[in-house]
Every structure is written in structure tokens, then in C-alpha cells.
VMD Tcl script that builds the backbone (N, CA, C; Angstrom):
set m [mol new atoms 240]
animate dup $m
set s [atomselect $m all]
$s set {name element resname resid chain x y z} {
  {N N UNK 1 A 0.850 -1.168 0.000}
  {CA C UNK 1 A 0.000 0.000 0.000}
  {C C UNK 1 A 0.903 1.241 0.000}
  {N N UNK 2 A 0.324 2.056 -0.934}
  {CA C UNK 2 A 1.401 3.448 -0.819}
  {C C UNK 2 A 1.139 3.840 0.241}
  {N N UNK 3 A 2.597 4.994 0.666}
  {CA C UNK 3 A 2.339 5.641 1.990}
  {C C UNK 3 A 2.431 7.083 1.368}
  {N N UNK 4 A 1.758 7.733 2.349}
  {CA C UNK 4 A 1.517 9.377 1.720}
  {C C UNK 4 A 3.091 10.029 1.866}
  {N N UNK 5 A 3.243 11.444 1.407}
  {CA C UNK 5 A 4.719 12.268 1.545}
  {C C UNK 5 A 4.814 12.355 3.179}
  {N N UNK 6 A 3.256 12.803 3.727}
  {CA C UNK 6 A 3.797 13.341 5.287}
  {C C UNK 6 A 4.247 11.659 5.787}
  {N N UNK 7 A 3.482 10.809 5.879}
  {CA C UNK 7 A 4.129 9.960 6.464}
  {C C UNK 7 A 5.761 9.187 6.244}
  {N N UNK 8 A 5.970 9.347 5.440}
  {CA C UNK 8 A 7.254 9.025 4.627}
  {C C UNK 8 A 8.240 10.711 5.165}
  {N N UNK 9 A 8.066 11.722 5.520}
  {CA C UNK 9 A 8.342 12.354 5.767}
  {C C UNK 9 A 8.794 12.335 7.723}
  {N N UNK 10 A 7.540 12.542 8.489}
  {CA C UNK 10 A 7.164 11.641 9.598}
  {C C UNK 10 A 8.679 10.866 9.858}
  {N N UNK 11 A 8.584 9.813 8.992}
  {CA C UNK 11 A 9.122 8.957 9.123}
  {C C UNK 11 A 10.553 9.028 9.314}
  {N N UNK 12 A 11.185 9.850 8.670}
  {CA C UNK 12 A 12.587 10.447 8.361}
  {C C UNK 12 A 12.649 11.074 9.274}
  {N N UNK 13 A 12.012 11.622 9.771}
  {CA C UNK 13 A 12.676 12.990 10.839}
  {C C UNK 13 A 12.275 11.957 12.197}
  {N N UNK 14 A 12.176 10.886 12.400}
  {CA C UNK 14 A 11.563 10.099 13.503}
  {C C UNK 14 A 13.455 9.684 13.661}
  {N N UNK 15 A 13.584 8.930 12.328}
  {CA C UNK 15 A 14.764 8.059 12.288}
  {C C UNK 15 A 16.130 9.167 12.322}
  {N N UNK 16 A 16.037 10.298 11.882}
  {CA C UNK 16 A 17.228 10.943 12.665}
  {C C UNK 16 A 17.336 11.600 13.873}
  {N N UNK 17 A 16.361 11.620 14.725}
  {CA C UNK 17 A 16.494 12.261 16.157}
  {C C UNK 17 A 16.824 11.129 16.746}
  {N N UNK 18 A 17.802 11.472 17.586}
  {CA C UNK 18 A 18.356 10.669 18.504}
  {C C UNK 18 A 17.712 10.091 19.364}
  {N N UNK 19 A 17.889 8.688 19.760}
  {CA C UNK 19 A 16.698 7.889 20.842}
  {C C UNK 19 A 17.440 8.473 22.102}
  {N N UNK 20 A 16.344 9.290 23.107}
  {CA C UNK 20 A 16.523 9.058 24.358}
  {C C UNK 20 A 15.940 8.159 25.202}
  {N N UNK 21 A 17.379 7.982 25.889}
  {CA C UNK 21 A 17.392 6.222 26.868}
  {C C UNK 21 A 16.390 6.198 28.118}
  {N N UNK 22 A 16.049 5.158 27.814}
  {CA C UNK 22 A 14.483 4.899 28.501}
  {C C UNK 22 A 14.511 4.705 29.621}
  {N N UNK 23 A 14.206 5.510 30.590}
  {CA C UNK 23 A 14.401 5.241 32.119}
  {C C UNK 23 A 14.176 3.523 32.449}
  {N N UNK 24 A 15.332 2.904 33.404}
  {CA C UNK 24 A 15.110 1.850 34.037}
  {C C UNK 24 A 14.067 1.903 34.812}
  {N N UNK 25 A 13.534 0.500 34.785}
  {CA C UNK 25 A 12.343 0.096 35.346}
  {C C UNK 25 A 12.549 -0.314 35.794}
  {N N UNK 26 A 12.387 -0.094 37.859}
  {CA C UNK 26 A 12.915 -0.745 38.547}
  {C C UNK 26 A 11.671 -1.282 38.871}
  {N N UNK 27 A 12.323 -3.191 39.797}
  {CA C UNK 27 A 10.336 -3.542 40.302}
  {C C UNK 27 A 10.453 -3.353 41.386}
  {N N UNK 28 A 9.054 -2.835 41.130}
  {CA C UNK 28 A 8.039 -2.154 42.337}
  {C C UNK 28 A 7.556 -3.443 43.940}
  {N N UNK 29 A 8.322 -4.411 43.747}
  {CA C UNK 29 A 8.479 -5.449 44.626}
  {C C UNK 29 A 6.763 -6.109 44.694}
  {N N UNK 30 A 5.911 -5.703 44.063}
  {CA C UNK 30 A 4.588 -6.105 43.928}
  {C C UNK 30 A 3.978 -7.401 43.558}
  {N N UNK 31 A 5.392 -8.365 43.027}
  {CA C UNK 31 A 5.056 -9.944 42.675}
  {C C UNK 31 A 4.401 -10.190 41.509}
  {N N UNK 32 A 5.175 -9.542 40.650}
  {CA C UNK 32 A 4.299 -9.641 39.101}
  {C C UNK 32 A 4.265 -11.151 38.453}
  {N N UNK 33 A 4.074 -10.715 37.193}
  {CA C UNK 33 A 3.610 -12.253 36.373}
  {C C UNK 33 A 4.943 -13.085 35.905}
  {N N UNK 34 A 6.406 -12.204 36.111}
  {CA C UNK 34 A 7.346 -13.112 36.381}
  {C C UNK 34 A 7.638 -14.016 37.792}
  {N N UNK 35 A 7.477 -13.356 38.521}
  {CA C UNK 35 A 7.545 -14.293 40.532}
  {C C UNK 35 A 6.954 -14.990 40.162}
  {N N UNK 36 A 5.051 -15.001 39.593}
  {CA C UNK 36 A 4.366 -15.792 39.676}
  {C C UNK 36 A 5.052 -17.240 39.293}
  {N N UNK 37 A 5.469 -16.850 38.031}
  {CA C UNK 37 A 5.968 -17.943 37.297}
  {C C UNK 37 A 7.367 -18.553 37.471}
  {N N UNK 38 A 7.818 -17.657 38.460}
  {CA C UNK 38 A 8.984 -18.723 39.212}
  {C C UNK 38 A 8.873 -19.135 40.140}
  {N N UNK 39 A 7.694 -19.342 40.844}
  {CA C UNK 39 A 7.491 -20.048 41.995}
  {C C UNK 39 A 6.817 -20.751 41.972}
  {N N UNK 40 A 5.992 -20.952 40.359}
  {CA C UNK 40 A 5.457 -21.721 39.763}
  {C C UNK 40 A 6.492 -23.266 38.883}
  {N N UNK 41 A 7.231 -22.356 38.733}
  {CA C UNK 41 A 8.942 -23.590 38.362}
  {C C UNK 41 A 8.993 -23.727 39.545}
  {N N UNK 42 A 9.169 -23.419 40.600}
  {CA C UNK 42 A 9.888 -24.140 41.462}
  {C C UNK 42 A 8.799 -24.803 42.376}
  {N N UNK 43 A 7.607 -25.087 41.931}
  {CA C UNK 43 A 6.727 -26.054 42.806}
  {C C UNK 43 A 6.854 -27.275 41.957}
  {N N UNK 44 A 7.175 -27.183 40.437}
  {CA C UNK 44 A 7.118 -28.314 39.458}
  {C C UNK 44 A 8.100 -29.156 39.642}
  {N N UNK 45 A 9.366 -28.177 40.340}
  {CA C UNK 45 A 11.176 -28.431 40.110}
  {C C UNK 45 A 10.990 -29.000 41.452}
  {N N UNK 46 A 10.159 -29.034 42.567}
  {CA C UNK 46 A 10.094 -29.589 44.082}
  {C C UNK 46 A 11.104 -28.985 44.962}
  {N N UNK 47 A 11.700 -27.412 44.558}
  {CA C UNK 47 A 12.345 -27.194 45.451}
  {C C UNK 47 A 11.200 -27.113 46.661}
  {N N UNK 48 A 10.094 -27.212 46.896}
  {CA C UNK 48 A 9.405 -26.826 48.256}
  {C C UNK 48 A 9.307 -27.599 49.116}
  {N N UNK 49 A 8.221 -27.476 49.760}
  {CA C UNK 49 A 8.341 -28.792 51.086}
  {C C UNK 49 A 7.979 -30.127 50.077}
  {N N UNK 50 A 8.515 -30.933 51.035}
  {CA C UNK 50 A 7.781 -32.057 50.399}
  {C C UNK 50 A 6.853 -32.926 51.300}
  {N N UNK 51 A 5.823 -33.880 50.147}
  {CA C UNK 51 A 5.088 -34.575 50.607}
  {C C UNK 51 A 5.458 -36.193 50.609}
  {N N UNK 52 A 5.077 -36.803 51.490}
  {CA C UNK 52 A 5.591 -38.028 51.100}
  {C C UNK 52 A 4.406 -38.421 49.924}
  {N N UNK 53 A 5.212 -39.554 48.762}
  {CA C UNK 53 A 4.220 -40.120 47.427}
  {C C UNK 53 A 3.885 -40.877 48.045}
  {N N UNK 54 A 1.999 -40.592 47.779}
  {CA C UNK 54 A 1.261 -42.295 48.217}
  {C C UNK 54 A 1.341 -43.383 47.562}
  {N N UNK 55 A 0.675 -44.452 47.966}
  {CA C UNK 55 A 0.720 -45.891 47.602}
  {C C UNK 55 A 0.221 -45.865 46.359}
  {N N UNK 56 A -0.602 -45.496 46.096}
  {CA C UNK 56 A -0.846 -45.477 44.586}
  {C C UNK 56 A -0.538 -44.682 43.625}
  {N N UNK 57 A 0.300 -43.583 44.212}
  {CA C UNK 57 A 0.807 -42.630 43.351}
  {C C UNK 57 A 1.805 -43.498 42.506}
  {N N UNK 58 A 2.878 -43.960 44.162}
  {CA C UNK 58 A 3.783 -45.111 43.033}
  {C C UNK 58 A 3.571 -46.506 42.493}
  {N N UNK 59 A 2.296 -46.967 42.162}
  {CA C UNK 59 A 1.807 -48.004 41.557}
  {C C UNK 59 A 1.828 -47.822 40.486}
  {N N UNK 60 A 0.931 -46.196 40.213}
  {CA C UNK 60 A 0.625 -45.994 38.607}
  {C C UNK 60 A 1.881 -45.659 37.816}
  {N N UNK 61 A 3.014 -44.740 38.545}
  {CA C UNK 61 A 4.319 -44.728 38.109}
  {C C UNK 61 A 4.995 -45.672 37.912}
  {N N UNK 62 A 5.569 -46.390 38.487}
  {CA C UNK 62 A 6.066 -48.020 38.180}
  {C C UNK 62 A 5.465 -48.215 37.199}
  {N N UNK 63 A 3.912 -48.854 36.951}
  {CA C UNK 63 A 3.154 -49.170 35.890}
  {C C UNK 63 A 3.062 -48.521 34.689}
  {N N UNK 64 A 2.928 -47.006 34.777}
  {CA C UNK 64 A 3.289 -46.624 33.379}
  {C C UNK 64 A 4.717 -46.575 32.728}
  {N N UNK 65 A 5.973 -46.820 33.810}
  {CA C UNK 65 A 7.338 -46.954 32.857}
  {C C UNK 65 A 7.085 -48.688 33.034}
  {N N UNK 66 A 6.469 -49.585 33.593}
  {CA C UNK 66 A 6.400 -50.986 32.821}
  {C C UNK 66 A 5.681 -50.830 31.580}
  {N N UNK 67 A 4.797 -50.422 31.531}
  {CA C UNK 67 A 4.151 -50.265 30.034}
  {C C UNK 67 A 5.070 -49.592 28.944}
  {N N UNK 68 A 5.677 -48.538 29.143}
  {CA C UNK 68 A 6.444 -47.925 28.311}
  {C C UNK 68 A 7.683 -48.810 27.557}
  {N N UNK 69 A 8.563 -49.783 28.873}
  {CA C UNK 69 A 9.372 -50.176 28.464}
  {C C UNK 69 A 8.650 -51.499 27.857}
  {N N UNK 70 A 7.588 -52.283 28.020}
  {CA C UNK 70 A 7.409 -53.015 27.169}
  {C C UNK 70 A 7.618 -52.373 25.628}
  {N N UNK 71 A 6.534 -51.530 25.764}
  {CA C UNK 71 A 6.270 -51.461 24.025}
  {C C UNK 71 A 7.383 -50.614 22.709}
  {N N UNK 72 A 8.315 -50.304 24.278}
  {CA C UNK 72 A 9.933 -50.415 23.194}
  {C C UNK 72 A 10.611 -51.411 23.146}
  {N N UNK 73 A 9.981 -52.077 23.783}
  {CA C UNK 73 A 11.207 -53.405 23.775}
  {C C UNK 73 A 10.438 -54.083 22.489}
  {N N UNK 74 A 9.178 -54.333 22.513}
  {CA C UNK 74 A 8.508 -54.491 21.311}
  {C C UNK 74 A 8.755 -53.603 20.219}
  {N N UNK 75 A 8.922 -52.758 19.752}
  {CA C UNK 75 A 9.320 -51.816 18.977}
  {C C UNK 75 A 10.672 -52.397 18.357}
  {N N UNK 76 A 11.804 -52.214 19.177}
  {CA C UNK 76 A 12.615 -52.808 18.525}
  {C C UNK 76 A 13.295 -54.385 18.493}
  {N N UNK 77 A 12.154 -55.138 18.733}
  {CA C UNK 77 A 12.426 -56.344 18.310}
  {C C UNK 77 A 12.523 -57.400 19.902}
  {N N UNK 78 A 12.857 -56.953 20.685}
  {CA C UNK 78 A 13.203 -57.639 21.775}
  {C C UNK 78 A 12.261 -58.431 22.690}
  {N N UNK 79 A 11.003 -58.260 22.198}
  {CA C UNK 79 A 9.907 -59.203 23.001}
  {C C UNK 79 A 9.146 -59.313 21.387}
  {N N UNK 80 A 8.409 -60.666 21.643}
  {CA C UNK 80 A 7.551 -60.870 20.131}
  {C C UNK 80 A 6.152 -60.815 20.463}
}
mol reanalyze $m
mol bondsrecalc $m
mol representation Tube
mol addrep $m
């Protein structure tokens, strides 16, 4: 799409004035949507307390890497 003279004009006198440097942004200690999300990694990562895993938590775990490693072992040849 054409652009008009002023904007093309605009435009030029934008790109030779010098950028003034953008005040640092310091944080306001308020717990924004980055904290959120690192304390959100670090509940996934278990730095927090911990719980002991129940009995069936580690049943279904065991059970789904037995299932897994069957059907690679089937995959590449090692069970028929």
C-alpha cells in the first residue's frame, strides 16, 4: 500500500532524532507475572516442602514406565 509524503516524511525525521534512553524500570516489589511464574517452576522443580508419594501414586508410576518399556522393547524387536 502506498504511503503518503507526510508519512514518509514523519518517518525520516523520527529516524534521525536521537533515541533518548528509557528510564530503568525498577520492580516495584509487587510480585508480578514473572515471581508468579517462578514459583510456579519451582513447585514443578520440588524445590518446596515435600510430601511423602502415596501408595498409589507409586503403583501408577512403576506401571506406566512398565508399560512404556514393554512397548519399546517391542518396537525394537526384543519381546515378540
Amino acid at each position: 500500500m502506498p504511503t503518503s509524503k507526510k508519512r514518509r516524511e514523519k518517518k525520516k525525521r523520527r529516524d534521525r532524532e536521537p533515541a533518548a534512553p528509557a528510564p530503568a524500570a525498577e520492580p516495584s516489589g509487587g510480585g508480578g507475572f514473572l515471581s508468579r511464574m517462578r514459583g510456579g517452576i519451582r513447585n514443578v522443580a520440588g524445590s518446596g516442602p515435600k510430601k511423602p508419594e502415596s501408595l498409589i501414586s507409586k503403583i501408577v508410576t512403576w506401571a506406566l514406565v512398565a508399560l512404556v518399556a514393554y512397548f519399546v522393547a517391542r518396537r525394537f524387536g526384543l519381546i515378540r
